[in-house]
C-alpha positions as CSV (number, residue, x, y, z in Angstrom):
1,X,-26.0,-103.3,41.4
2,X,-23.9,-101.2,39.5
3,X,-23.4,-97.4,40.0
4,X,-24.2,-95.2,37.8
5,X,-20.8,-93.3,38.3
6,X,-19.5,-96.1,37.1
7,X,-21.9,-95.9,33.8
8,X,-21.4,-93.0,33.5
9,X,-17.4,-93.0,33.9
10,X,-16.7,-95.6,31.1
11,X,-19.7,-93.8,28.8
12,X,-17.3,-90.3,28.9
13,X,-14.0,-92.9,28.2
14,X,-15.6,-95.1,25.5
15,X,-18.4,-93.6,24.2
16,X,-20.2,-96.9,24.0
17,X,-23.9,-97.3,24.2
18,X,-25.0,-97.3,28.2
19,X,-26.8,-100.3,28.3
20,X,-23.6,-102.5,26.9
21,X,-21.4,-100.5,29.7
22,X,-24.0,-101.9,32.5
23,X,-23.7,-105.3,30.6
24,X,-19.5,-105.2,30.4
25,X,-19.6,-104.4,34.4
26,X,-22.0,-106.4,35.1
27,X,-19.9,-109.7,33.5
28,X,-16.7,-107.7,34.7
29,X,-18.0,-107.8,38.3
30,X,-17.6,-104.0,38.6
31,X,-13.9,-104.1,37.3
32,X,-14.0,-100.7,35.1
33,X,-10.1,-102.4,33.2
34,X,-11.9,-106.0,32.5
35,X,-15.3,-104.2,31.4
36,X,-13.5,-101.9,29.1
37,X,-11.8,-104.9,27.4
38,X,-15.1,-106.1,26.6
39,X,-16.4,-102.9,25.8
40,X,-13.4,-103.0,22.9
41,X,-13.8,-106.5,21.9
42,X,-17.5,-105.8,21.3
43,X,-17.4,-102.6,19.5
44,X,-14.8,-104.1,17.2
45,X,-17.6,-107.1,16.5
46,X,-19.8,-104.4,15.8
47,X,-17.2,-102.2,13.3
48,X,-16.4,-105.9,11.5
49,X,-20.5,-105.9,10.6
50,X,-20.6,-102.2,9.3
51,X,-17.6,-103.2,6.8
52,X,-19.9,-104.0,4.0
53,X,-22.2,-100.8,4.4
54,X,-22.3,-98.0,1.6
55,X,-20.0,-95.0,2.2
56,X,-21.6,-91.8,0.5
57,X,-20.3,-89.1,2.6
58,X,-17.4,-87.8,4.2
59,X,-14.9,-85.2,4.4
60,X,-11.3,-84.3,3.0
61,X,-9.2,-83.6,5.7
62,X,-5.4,-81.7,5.4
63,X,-2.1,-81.2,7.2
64,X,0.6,-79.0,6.6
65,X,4.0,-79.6,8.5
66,X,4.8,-76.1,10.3
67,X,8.3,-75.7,7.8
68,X,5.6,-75.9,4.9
69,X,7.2,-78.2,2.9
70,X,5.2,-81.7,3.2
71,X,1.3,-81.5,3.2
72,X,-0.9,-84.9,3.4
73,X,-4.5,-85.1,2.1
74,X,-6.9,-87.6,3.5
75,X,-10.5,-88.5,1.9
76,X,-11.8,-89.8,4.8
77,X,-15.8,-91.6,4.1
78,X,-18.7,-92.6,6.3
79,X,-22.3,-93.2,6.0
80,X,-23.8,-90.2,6.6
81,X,-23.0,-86.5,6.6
82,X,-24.2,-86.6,10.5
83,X,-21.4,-88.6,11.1
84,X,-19.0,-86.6,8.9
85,X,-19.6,-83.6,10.9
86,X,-19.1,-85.6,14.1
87,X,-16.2,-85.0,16.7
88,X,-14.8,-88.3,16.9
89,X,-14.8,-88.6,13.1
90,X,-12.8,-84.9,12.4
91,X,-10.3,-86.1,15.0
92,X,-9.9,-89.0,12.7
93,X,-9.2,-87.3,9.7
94,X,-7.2,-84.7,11.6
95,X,-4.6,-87.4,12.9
96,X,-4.9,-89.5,9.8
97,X,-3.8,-86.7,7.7
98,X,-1.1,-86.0,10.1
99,X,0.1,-89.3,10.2
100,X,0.3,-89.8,6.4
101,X,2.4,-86.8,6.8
102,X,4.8,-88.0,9.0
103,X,4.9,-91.7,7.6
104,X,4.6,-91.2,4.1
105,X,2.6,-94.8,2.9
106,X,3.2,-96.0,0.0
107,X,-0.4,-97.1,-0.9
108,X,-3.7,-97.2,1.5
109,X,-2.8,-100.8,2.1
110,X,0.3,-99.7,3.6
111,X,-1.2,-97.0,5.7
112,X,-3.5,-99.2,7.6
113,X,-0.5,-101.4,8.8
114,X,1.4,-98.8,10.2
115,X,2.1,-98.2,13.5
116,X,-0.1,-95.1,14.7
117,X,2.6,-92.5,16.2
118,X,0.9,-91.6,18.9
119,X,0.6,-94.7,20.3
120,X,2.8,-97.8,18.8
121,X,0.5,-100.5,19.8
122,X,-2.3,-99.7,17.5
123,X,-2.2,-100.2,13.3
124,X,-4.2,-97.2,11.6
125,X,-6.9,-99.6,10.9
126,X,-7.2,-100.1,14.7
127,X,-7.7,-96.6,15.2
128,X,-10.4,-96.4,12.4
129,X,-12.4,-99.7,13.5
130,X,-12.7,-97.9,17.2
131,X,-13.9,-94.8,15.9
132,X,-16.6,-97.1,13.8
133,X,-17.5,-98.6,17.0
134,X,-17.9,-95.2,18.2
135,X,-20.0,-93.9,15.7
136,X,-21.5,-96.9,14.6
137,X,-20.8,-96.4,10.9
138,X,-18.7,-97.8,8.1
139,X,-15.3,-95.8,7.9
140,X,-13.3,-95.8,5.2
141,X,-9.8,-94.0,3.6
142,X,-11.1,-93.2,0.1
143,X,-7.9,-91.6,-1.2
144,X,-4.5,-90.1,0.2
145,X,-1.9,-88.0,-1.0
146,X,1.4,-86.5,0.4
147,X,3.4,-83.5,-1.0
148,X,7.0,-82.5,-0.3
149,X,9.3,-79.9,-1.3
């Protein structure tokens, strides 16, 4: 039997649907590291099937360096304008908008291999296919621009 702190631990950390956190422990045998690995590799199965799905909304995120002299734009597109309004999805755009500030990609193809700066040991397209499996809806970049002075 697992407890529901446990449940309800991982469901604050991952977001992931309650049900598949009981299932991860359960196969895990109540170890919260192994379950979460599963929880990831899952949600990325899930993200890989959502590819293919129509993006019609979304939002147009910015950042502006504090000196004022490089700004990035990000159109950032999902499913639905439920999901564009969503937490996990604005923190998104926030960093990606951020990060095509500080990296200045070439092209969109470029972006998604980089390195995320906050953490080195995810790719951009990493961070957007976990906050698919979050949300459970097609992410895309739809355009991005960076200014400098």
């Amino acid at each position: 039997m697992i407890p529901i702190d446990q449940i309800k631990k991982l469901r604050v950390e991952t977001s992931a649907p309650v049900m598949e956190i009981k299932k991860a422990l359960e196969e895990a045998s109540g170890d919260e590291k192994k379950a979460k690995e599963i929880l990831i590799l899952s949600g990325f199965e899930r993200a890989a099937k959502k590819l293919g799905r129509e993006t019609k909304a979304g939002r147009i995120f910015t950042y502006t360096h504090h000196s004022g002299t490089i700004a990035a734009v990000v159109v950032l597109l999902c499913e639905t304008d439920f999901v564009a309004k969503n937490e996990e999805f604005t923190r998104l755009g926030q960093e990606l908008a951020m990060q095509i500030a500080s990296m200045n990609p070439k092209d969109e193809k470029d972006f998604l291999l980089q390195e995320y700066i906050r953490d080195g040991s995810k790719t951009i397209d990493t961070l957007i296919k976990e906050t698919i499996a979050k949300t459970g809806e097609n992410i895309q970049v739809g355009d991005l621009k960076r200014f400098e002075i």
